[in-house]
C-alpha positions in Angstrom: -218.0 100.3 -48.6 -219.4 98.3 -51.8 -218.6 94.3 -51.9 -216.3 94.6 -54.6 -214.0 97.2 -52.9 -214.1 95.3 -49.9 -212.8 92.5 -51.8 -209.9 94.1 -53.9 -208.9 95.3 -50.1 -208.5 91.6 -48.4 -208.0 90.0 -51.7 -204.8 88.6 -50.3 -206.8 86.9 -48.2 -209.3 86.0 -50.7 -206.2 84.5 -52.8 -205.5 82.5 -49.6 -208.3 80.9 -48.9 -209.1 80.1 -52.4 -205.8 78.1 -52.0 -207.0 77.2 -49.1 -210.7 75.6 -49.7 -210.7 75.2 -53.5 -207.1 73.4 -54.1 -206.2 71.8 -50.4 -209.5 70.7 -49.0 -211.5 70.3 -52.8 -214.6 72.1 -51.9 -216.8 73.1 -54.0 -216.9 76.8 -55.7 -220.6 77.4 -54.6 -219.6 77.3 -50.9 -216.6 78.9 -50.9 -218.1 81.7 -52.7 -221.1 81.4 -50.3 -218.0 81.5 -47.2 -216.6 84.2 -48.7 -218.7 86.6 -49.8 -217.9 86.7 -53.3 -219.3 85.3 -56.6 -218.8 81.8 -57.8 -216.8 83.5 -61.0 -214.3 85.5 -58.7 -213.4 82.4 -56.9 -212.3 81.0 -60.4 -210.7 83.8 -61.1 -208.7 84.2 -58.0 -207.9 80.3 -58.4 -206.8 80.8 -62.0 -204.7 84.0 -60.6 -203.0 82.0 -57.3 -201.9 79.5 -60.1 -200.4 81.8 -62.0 -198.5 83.0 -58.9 -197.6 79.4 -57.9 -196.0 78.8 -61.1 -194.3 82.2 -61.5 -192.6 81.8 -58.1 -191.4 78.1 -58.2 -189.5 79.2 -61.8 -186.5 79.8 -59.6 -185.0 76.1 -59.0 -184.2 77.0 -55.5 -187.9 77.9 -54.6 -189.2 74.8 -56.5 -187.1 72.1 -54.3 -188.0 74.2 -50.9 -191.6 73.8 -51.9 -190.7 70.0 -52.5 -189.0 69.7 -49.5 -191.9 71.3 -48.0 -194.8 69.7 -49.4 
């Protein structure tokens, strides 16, 4: 199986741990492409794309204060 379908299959998990390393522990995209798998300009992407999702789902007030109560 080539690299890129490999990660359109777990990009789920890709999106997570994008989340993950890039936003929650600040790493740097070198390594968590390097961790990954992938290029340095899919882990933007994928960054760019979970914030997207973020902000989509937390337009319902009810989401936004669980994810306040939450956080």
């Amino acid at each position: 199986m080539e690299t890129t379908e490999k990660n359109m299959e777990h990009g789920e998990h890709f999106n997570e741990s994008i989340v993950n390393e890039v936003i929650l522990e600040d790493m740097k995209y070198n390594d968590v492409a390097d961790s990954l798998g992938i290029s340095v300009n899919t882990v933007k992407s994928l960054k760019k794309s979970a914030y997207t999702s973020l902000r989509e789902q937390l337009k319902d007030p009810m989401l936004f204060l669980l994810f306040l109560l939450i956080g």
